[in-house]
C-alpha positions as CSV (number, residue, x, y, z in Angstrom):
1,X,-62.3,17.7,33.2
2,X,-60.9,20.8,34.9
3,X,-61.1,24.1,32.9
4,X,-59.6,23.2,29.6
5,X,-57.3,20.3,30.2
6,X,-58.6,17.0,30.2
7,X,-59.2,14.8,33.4
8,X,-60.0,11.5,32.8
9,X,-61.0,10.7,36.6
10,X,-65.0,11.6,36.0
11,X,-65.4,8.9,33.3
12,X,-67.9,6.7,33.9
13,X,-67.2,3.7,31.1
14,X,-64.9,3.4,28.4
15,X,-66.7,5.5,26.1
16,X,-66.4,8.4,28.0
17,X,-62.6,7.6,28.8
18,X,-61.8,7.4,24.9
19,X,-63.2,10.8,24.5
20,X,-61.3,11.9,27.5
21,X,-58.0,11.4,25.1
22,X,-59.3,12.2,21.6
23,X,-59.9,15.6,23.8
24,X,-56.1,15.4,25.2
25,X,-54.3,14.8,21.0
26,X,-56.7,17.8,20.5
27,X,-55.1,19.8,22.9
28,X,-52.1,18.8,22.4
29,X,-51.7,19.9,19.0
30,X,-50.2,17.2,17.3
31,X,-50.8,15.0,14.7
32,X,-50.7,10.9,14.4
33,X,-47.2,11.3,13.2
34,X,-45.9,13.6,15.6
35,X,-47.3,11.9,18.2
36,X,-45.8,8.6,16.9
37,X,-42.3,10.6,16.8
38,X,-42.4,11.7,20.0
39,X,-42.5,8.5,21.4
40,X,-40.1,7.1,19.3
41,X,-38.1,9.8,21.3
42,X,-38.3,8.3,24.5
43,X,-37.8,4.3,22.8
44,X,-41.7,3.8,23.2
45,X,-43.7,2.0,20.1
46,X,-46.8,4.2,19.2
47,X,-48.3,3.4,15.3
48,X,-50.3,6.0,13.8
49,X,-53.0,3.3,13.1
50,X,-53.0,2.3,16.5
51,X,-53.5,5.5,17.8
52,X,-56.2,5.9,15.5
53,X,-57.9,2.7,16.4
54,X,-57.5,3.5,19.8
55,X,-59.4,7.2,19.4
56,X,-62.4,5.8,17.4
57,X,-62.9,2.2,18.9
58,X,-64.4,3.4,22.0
59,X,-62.5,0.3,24.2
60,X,-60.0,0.7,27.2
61,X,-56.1,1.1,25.7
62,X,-53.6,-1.4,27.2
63,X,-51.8,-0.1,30.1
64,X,-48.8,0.6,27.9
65,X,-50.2,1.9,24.5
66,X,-52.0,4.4,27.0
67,X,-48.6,5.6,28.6
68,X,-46.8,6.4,25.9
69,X,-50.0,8.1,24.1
70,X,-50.5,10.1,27.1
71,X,-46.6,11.4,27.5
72,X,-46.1,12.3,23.7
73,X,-49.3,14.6,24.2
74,X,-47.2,15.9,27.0
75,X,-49.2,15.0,29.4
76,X,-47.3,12.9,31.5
77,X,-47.5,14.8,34.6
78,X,-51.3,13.6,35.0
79,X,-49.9,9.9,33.7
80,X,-51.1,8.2,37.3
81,X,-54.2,10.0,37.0
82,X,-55.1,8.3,33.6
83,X,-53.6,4.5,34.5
84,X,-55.4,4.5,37.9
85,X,-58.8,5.6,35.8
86,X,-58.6,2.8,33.4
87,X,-57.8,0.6,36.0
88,X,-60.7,1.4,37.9
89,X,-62.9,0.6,34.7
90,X,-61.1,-2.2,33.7
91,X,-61.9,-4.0,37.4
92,X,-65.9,-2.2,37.8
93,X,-66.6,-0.4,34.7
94,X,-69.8,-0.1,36.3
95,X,-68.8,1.7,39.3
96,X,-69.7,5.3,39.8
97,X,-66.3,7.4,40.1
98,X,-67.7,9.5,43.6
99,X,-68.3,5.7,44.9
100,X,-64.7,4.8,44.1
101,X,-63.4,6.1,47.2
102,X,-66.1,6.0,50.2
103,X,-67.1,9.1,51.8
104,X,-66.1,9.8,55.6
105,X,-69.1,9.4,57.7
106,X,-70.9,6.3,55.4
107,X,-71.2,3.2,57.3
108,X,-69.1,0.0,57.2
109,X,-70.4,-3.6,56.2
110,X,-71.7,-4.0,60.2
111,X,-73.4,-0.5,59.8
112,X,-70.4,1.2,62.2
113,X,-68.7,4.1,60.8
114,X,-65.4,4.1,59.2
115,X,-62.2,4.2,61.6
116,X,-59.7,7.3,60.9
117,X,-56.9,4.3,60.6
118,X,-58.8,2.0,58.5
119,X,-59.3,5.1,56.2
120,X,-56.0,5.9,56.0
121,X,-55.0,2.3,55.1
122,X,-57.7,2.0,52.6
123,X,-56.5,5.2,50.5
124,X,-52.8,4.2,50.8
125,X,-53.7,1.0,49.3
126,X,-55.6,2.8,46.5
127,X,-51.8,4.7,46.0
128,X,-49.6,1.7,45.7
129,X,-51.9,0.2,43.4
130,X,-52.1,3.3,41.1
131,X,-47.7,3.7,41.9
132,X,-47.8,0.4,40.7
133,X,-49.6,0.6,37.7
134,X,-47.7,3.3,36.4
135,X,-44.4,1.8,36.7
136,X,-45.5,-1.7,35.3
137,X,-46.5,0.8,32.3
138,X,-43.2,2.8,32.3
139,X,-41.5,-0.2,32.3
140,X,-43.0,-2.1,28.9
141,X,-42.9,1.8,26.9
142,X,-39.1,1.8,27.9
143,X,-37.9,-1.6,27.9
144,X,-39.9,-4.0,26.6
145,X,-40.4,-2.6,22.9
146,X,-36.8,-2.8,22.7
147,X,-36.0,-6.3,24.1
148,X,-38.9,-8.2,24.8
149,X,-40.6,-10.6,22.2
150,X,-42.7,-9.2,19.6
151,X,-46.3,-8.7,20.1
152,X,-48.3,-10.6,17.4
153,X,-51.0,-7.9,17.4
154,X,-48.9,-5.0,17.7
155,X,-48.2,-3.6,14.3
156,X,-51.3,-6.1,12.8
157,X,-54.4,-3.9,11.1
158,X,-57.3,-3.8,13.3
159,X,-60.3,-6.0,12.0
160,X,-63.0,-3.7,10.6
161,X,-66.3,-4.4,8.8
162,X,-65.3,-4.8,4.9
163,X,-67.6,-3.5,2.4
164,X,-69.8,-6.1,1.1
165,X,-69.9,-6.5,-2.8
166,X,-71.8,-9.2,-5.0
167,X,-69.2,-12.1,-6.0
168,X,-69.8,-11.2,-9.5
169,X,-68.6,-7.1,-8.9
170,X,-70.3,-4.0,-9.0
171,X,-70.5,-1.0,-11.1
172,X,-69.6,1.9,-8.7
173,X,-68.7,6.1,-9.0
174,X,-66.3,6.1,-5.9
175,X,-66.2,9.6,-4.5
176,X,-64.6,11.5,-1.7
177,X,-66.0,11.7,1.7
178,X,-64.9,15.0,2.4
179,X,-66.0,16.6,-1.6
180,X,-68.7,13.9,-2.5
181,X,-68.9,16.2,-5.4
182,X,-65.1,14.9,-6.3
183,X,-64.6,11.4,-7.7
184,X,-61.5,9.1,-8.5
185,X,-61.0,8.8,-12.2
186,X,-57.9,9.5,-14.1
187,X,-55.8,12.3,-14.6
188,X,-52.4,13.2,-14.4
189,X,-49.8,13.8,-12.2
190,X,-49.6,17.4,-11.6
191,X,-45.7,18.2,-12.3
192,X,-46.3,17.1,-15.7
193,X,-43.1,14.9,-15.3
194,X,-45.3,11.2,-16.1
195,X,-47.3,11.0,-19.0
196,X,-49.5,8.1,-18.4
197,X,-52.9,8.2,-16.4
198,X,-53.1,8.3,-12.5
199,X,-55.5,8.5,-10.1
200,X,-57.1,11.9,-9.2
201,X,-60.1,13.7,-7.9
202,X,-62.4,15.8,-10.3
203,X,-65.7,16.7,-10.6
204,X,-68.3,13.9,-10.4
205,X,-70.2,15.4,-13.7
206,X,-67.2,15.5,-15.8
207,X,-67.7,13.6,-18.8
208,X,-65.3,10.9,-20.6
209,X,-63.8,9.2,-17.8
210,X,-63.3,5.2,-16.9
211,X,-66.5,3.4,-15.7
212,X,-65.3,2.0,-12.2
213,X,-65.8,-1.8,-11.3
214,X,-64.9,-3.7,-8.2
215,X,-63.6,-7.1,-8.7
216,X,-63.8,-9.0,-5.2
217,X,-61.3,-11.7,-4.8
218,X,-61.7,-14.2,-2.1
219,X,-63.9,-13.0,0.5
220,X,-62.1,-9.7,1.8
221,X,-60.5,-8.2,-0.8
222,X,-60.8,-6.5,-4.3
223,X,-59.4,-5.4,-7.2
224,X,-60.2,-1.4,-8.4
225,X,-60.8,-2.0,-12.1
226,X,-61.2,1.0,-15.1
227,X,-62.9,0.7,-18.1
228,X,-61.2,2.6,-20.6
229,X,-64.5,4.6,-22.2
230,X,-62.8,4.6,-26.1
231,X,-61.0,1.1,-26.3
232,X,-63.4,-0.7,-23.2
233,X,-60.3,-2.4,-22.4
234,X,-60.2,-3.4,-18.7
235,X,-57.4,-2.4,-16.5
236,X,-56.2,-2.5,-12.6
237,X,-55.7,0.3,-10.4
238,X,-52.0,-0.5,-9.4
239,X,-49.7,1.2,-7.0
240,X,-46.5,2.5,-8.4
241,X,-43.2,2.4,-7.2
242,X,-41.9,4.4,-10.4
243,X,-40.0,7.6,-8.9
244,X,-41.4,10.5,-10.3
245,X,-44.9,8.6,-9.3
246,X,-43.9,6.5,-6.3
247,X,-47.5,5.6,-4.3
248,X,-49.4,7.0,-6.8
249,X,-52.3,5.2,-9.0
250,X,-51.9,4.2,-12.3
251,X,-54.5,1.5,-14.4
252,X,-52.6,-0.8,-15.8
253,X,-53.7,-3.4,-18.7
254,X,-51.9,-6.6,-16.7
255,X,-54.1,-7.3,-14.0
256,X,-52.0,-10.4,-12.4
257,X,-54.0,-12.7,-9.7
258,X,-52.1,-11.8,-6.3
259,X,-50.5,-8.8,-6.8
260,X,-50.7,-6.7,-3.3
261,X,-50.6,-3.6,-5.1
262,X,-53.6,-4.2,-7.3
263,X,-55.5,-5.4,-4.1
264,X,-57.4,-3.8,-1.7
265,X,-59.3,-3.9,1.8
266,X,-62.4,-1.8,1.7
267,X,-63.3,-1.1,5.1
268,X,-65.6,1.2,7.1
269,X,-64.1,4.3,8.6
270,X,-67.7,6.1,9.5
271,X,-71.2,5.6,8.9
272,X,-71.4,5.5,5.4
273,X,-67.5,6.5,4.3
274,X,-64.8,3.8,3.6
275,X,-60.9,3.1,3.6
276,X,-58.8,1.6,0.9
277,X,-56.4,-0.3,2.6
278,X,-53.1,-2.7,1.1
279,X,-53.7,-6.0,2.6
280,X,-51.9,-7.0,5.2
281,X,-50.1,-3.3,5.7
282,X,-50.4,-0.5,7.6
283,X,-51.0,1.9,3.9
284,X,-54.0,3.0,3.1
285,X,-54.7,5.0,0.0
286,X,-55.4,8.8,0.9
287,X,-54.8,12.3,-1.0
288,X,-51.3,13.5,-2.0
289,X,-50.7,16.2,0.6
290,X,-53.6,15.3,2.1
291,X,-55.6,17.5,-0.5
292,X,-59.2,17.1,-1.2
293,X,-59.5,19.2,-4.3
294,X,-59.7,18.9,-7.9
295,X,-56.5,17.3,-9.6
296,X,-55.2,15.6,-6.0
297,X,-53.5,12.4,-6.9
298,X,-54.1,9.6,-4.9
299,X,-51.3,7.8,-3.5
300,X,-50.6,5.2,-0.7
301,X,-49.6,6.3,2.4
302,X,-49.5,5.5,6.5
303,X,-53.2,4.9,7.5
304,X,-54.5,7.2,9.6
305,X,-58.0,8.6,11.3
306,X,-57.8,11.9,8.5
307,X,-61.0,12.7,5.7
308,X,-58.4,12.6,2.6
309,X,-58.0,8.4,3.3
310,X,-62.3,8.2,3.3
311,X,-64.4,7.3,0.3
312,X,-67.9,7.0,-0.6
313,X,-69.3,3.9,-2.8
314,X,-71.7,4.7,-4.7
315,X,-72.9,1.2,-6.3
316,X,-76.8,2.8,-7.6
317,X,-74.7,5.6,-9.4
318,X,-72.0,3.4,-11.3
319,X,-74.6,0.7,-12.2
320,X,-76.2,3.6,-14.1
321,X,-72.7,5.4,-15.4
């Protein structure tokens, strides 16, 4: 690092490197979205969950997702420095970055020093490799998203640990990481233009709303179920495509086997919070304007690395609701 900007060159392993960019989208300013926007500007591919994935997985970016993340933070002037870094870990992530490029005055293999030509020739190489890094990486942001064959695991959610539940379903009070004070139970939509239930946040101690249950199906995925507390009827959390509503929550009585918007991915986004994701999709279920208050609706929307998409499950608490 140099001053406030960030400089990738003194990372020592990968970990260090990721925060090296989580410290450069900070800088720059811009959010998931606008850095996948920018991009899009100069016909590179950059998905808000990859981005995200990217950020928090602590492992070395491909050659080209790391491009174009590091020219929509605007950072492209430093591009070489960045691709000739993870190269360097990528071949010896081991390798201390002052031994990267010998010293004048150390001694070769036999023990003699250095020549000034063999010098010269060794850090020239060093800058065609790093030349040619950076244009094999311009290259597959500019072309090759446009032309070239799809990549399988390009748009494909990354694997995460799923949140493990008894095959018979547990009781649960499912509360917001960023308010754990705030829970998901029902409400309504806050234009007063629907009538029925949806999903919102309100105070964890409020009496007279739906006991929660989770209904695994298979081994990775569940069903969000609401017990009605007059009638005890039964009924799916379901994502709604009506207008007024469209994304948001609703319980609905007709729980149908393999509907993919009664069905969710519960997997970890930090030590102890979790994401509600569609199977299969790049939506996860966050906050409606990203609010974490009392009456927010829930609603499905692009996944991304922000509090409003992180819940708590509290198992102890619903077996006892």
């Amino acid at each position: 690092m140099t001053g406030d900007h960030p400089r990738p060159g003194s990372a020592r392993d990968a970990a260090e490197f990721t925060a090296s960019l989580r410290l450069l989208k900070r800088r720059s300013g811009r959010t998931l979205r606008q850095l996948e926007e920018q991009a899009a500007q100069r016909g590179a591919v950059l998905p808000r969950s990859t981005v995200a994935d990217m950020l928090n997985r602590g492992v070395l970016p491909r050659p080209e997702l790391l491009a174009a993340f590091v020219q929509a933070c605007g950072d492209g002037q430093h591009l070489a420095e960045w691709l000739s870094t993870r190269e360097r870990l990528a071949v010896n992530p081991y390798l201390d970055p002052e031994e990267a490029t010998p010293a004048a005055g150390t001694e070769a293999d036999a023990g003699a020093e250095q020549s000034p030509r063999r010098r010269v020739w060794a850090v020239a190489g060093l800058v065609v490799a790093a030349v040619a890094v950076v244009v094999v990486a311009l290259v597959m942001t500019t072309w090759w998203p446009r032309t070239g064959p799809p990549d399988p695991d390009a748009d494909a959610p990354p694997r995460r640990e799923i949140l493990a539940l008894s095959s018979a379903g547990s009781w649960i009070r499912l509360q917001s990481a960023g308010a754990p004070e705030l829970c998901l139970t029902e409400g309504r939509e806050r234009t007063g233009r629907y009538d029925s239930a949806v999903a919102v946040l309100r105070s964890c101690g409020e009496p007279g709303g739906p006991r929660v249950f989770l209904q695994p199906v298979g081994t990775d995925r569940t069903t969000i179920k609401w017990e009605h507390p007059v009638t005890r009827i039964m009924g799916c959390l379901t994502v709604v495509d009506t207008e007024v509503i469209k994304g948001m929550l609703e319980p609905q009585e007709n729980c149908v086997d393999g509907n993919e918007d009664q069905l969710f991915h519960i997997e970890r986004a930090g030590e102890q919070s979790y994401r509600l994701r569609t199977p299969g999709s790049d939506l996860c279920v966050g906050l409606r304007d990203d609010l974490i208050a009392i009456d927010a609706e829930a609603i499905r929307e692009p996944c991304a690395a922000e509090k409003d998409q992180e819940f708590l499950f509290d198992i102890e608490a619903g077996a006892g609701s």
